[in-house]
C-alpha positions as a Markdown table, in Angstrom:
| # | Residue | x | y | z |
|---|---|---|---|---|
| 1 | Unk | 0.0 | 0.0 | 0.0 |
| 2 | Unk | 1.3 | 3.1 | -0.9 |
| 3 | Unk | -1.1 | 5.5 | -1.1 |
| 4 | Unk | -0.5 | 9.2 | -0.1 |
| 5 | Unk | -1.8 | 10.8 | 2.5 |
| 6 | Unk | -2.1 | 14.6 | 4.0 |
| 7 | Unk | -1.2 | 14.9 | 8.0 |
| 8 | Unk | -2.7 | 18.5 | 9.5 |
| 9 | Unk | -1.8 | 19.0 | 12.6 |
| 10 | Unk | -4.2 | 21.3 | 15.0 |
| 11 | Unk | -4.3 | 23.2 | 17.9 |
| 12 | Unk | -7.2 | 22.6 | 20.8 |
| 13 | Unk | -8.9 | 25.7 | 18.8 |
| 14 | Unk | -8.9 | 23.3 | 15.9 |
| 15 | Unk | -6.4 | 25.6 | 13.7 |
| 16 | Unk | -3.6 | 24.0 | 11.3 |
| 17 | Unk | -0.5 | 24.4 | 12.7 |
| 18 | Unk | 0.9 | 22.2 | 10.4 |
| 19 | Unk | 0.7 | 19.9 | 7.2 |
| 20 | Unk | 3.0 | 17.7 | 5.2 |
| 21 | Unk | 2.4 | 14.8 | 3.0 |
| 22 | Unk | 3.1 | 11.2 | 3.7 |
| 23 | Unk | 2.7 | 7.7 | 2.4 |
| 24 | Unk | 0.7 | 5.2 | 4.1 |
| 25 | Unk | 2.7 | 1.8 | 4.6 |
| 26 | Unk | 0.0 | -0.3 | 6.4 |
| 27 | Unk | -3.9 | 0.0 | 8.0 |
| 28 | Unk | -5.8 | -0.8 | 10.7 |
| 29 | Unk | -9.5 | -0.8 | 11.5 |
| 30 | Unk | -8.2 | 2.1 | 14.6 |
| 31 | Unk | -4.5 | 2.7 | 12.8 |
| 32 | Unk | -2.6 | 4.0 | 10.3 |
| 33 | Unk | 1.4 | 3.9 | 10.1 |
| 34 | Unk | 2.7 | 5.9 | 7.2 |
| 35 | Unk | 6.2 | 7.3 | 5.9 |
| 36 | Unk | 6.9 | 11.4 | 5.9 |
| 37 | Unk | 9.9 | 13.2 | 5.6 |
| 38 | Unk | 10.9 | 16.1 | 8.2 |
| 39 | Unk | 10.2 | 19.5 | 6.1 |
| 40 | Unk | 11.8 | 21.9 | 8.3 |
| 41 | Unk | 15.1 | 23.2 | 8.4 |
| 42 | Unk | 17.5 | 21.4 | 10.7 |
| 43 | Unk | 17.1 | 22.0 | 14.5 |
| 44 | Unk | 18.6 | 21.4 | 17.4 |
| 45 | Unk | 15.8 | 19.5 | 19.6 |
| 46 | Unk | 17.3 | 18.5 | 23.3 |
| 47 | Unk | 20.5 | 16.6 | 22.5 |
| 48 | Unk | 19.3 | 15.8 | 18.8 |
| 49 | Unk | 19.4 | 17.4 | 15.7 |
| 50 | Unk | 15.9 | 17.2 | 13.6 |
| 51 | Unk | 17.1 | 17.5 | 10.2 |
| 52 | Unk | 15.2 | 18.6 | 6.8 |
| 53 | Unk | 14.5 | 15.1 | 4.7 |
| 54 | Unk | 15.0 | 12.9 | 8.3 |
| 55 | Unk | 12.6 | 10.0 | 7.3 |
| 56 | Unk | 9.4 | 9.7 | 10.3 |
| 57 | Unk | 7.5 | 6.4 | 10.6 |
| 58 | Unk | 4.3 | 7.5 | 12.2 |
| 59 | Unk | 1.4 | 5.6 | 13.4 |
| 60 | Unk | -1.9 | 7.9 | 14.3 |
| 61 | Unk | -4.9 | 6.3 | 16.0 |
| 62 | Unk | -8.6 | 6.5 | 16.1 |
| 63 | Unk | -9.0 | 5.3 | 19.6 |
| 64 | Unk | -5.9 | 6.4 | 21.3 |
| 65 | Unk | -5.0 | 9.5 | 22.9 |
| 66 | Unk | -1.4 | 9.5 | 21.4 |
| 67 | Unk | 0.3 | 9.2 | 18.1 |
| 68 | Unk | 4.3 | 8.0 | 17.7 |
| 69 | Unk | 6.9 | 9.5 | 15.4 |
| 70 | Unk | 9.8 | 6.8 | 14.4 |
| 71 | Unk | 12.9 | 9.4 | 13.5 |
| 72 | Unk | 15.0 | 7.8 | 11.2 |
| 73 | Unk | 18.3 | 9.8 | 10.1 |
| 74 | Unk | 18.3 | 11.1 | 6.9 |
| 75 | Unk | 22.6 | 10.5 | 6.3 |
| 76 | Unk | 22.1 | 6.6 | 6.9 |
| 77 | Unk | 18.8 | 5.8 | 8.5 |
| 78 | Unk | 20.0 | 5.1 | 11.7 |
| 79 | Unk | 17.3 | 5.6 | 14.5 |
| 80 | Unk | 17.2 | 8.9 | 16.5 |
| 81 | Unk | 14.3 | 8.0 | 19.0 |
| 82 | Unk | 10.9 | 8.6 | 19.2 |
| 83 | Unk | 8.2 | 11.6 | 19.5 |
| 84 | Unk | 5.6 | 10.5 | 20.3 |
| 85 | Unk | 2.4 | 13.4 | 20.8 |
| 86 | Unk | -0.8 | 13.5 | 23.6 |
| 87 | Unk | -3.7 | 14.2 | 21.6 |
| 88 | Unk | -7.0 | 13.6 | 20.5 |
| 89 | Unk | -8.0 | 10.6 | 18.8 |
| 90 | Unk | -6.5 | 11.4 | 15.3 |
| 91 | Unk | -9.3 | 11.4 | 12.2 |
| 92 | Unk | -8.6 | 9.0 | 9.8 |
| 93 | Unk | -9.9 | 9.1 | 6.0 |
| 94 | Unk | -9.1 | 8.5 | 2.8 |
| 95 | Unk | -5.9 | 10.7 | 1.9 |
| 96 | Unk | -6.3 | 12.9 | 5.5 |
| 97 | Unk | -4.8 | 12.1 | 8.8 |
| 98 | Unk | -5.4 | 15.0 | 11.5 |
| 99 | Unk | -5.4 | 15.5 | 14.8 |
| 100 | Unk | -5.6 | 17.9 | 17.9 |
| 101 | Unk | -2.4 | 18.1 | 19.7 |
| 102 | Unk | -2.1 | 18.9 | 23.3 |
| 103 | Unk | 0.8 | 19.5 | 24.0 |
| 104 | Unk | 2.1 | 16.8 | 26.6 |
| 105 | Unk | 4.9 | 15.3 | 24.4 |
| 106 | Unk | 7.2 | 12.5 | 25.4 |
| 107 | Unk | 10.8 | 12.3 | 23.6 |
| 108 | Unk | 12.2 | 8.6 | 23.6 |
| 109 | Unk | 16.0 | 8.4 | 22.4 |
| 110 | Unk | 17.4 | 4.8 | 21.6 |
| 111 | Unk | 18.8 | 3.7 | 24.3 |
| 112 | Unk | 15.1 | 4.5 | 25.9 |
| 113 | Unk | 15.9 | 7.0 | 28.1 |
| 114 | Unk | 12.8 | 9.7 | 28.3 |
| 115 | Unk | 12.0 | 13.2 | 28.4 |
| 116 | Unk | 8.1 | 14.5 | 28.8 |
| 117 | Unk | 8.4 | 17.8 | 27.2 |
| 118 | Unk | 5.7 | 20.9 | 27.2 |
| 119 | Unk | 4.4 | 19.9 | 30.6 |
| 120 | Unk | 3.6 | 24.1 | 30.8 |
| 121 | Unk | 1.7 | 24.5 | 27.7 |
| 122 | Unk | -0.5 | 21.3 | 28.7 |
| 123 | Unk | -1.2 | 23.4 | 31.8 |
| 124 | Unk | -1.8 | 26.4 | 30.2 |
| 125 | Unk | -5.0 | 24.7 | 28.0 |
| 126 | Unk | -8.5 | 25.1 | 28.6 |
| 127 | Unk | -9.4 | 21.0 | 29.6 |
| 128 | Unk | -12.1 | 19.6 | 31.5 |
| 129 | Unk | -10.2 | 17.7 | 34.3 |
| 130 | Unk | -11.5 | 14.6 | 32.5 |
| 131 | Unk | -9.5 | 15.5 | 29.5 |
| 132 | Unk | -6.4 | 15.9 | 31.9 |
| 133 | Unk | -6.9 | 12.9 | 33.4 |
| 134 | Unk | -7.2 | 11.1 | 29.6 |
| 135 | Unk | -4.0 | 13.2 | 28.4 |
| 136 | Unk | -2.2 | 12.3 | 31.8 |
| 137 | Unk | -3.2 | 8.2 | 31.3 |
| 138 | Unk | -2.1 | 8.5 | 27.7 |
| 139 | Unk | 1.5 | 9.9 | 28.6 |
| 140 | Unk | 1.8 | 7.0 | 31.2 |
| 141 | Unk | 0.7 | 4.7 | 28.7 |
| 142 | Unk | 3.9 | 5.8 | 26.3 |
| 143 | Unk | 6.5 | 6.1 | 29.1 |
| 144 | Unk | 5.4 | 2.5 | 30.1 |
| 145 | Unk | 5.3 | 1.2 | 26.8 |
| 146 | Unk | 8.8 | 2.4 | 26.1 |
| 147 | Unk | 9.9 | 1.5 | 29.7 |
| 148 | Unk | 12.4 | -1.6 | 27.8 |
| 149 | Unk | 15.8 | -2.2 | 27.4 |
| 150 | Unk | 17.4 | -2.3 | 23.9 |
């Protein structure tokens, strides 16, 4: 399967933030895992460098409050970690992937060491406690599924 897909990122307001193309590798009746490429100009991002063209295997759900980022360098392939984003349940379709980010991230390097990032933006949004309480069990979820040795 390669068809292509659009991923649009939004903001709790439900504004695009951001949107790139990708290419779905495999489906799911609740999942989709595609293939992007990183279409920003290289960063430094806490110990790592994000590079323009680094290849992202990404897997978006429809019943999960979380979506996971694969970073791939672009020189040789070799893994960087993970990213994985708190969010809404993403919206699946033909050719459209979005989803409402929340902020609460979780950065996984390969040797599974991890760093929740944006804890004060998460605070900063307007969220009924249960929504906390979801984001809050889906970050737990992550750290406990990466919680493994290599």
């Amino acid at each position: 399967m390669t068809d292509a897909v659009v991923v649009i990122k939004r903001n709790l307001a439900g504004a695009e933030t951001w949107r790139y193309n990708g290419q779905v590798l495999a489906r799911g009746a609740h999942w989709v895992r595609l293939e992007a490429y990183f279409n920003r100009d290289d960063r430094p991002f806490h110990g790592l460098v994000l590079g323009r063209g680094d290849r992202f295997v990404e897997t978006f759900y429809s019943d999960r409050g979380y979506n996971i980022f694969e970073m791939h360098a672009r020189e040789d392939d070799a893994l960087k970690g993970w990213y994985c984003n708190v969010s809404r349940p993403a919206e699946i379709s033909e050719g459209i992937v979005s989803y409402i980010d929340l902020a609460l991230d979780l950065l996984v390097y390969p040797d599974y060491r991890q760093l929740v990032l944006d804890e004060d933006e998460f605070a900063e949004l307007a969220l009924t406690p249960g929504e906390v309480a979801a984001a809050r069990q889906a970050l737990s979820e992550l750290q406990v599924m990466f919680t493994r040795s290599p």
